[in-house]
C-alpha positions in Angstrom: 0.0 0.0 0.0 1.2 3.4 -0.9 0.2 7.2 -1.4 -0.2 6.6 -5.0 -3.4 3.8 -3.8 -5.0 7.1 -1.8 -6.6 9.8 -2.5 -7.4 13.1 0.0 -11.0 13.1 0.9 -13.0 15.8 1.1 -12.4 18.5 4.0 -14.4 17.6 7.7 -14.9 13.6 6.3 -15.4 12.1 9.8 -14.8 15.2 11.0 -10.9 15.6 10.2 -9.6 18.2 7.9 -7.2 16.0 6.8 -8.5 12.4 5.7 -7.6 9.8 3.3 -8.5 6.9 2.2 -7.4 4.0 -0.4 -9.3 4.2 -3.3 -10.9 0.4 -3.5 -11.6 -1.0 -0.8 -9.3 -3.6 0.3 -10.9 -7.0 0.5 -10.3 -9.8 2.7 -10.5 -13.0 4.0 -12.9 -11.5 6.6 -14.5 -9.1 3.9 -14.1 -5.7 2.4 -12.5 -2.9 4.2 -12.7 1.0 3.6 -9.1 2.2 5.1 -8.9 5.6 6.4 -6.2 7.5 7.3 -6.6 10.4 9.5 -4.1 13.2 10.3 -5.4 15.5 13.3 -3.1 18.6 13.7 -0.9 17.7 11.0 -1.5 18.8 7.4 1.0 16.0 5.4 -0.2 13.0 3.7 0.0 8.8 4.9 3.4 8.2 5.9 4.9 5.2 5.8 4.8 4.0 9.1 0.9 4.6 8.4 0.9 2.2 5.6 2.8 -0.4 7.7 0.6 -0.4 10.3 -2.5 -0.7 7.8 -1.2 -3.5 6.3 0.3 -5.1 10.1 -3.4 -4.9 10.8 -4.9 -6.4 7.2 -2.6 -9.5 7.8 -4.5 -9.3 11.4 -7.8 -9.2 9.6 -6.4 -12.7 7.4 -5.4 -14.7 10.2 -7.8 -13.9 13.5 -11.0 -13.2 11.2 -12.9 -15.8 13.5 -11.9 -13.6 16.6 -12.4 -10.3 15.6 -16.3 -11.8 14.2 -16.6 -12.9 17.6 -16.0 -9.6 19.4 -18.3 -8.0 17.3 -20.8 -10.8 17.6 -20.1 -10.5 21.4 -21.3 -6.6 21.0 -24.2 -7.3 19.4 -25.2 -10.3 22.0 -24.3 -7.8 24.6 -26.8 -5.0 23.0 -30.0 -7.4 22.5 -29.1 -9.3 25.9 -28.1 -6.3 28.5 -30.7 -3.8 26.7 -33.5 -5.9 25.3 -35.9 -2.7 25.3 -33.6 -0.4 23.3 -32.8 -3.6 20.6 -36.8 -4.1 20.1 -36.5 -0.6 18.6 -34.0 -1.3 15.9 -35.3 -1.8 12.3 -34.1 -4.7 10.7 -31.6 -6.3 12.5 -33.3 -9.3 14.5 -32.1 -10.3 18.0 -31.5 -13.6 17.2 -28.6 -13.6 14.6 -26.0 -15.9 14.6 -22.0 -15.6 14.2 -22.3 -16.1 10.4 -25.4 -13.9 9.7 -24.1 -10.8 11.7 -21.7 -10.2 8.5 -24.3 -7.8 6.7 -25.4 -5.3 9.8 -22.2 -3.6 10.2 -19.6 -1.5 8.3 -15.7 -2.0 8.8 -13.5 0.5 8.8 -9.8 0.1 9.4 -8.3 3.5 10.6 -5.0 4.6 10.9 -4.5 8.0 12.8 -1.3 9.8 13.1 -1.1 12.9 15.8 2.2 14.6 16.6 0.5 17.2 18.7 -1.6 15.1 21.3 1.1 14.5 24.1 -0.7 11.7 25.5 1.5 8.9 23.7 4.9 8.4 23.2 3.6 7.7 19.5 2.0 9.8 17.5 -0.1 7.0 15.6 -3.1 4.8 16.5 -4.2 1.7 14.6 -8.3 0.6 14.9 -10.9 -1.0 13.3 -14.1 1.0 13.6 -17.2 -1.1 13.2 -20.3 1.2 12.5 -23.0 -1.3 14.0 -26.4 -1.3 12.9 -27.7 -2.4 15.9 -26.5 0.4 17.7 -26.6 3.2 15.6 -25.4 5.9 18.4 -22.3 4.3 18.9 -19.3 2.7 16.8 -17.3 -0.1 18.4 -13.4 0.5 18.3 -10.9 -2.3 18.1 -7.5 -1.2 19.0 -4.8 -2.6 17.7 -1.6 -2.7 19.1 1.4 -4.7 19.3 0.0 -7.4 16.7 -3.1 -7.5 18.3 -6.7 -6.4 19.3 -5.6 -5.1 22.5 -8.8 -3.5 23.4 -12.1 -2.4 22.3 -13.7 1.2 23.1 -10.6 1.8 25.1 -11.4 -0.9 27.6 -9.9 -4.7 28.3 -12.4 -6.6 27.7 -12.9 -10.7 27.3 -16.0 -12.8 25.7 -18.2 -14.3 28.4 -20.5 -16.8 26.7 -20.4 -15.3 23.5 -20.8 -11.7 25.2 -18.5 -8.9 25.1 -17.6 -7.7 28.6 -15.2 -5.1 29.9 -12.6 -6.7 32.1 
């Protein structure tokens, strides 16, 4: 993956002024990806380092497929199990999916944000995919990766309790 594979988006996409994105999606094992790249406070381009970590986390995508379905599946049983009144009202996505039906309700995203100016990390860059669930419109579920893998998810530990997604 490269510069010449992206093109700048449009100014404010997902709110950043500075946004690109590969130009086909990128397809997988575990299904097609959209992959962002988002610059806050900085107006260059994807580096390299970007790119690496896009493509650390695509290999992810190849070989854990099965475990990052089951986190998300472990959101979703979490939604329609912990707040059953607040599922009923979701159009079209029934509460009783299963692992390999759950495919078609949600969006993946792989992100890769770079931010010199933050302060808060040692390194400037942060490697996710966003899942844009339709079960729970409101709210995206973020998988951080880090170190070769899904280290946590909305910025929690977490671990699957009989099928559910629970923070640790």
């Amino acid at each position: 993956m490269t510069l010449s594979d992206c093109k700048k988006l449009p100014k404010g996409t997902y709110a950043f002024n500075n946004a690109w994105g590969c130009k086909q999606p990128v397809k997988t094992s575990f299904g097609a990806f959209q992959v962002r790249f988002f610059m806050l406070n900085d107006k260059n381009p994807p580096d390299d380092e970007m790119f690496r970590m896009a493509e650390d986390l695509l290999r992810y995508t190849e070989t854990q497929s099965q475990y990052i379905g089951d986190i998300i599946y472990g959101s979703f049983r979490f939604f329609v199990t912990e707040d059953p009144l607040e599922s009923d009202d979701i159009e079209g996505v029934p509460a009783d999916l299963k692992p390999e039906q759950i495919r078609k309700y949600y969006d993946p995203v792989l992100v890769v944000e770079r931010d010199p100016t933050d302060g808060l990390e040692d390194i400037p860059y942060a490697c996710r995919i966003i899942v844009n669930p339709q079960w729970e419109p409101e709210h995206n579920l973020s998988l951080e990766f880090r170190d070769g893998a899904i280290a946590t998810v909305n910025q929690s530990p977490f671990e699957i309790v009989k099928g559910i997604l629970r923070e640790k």
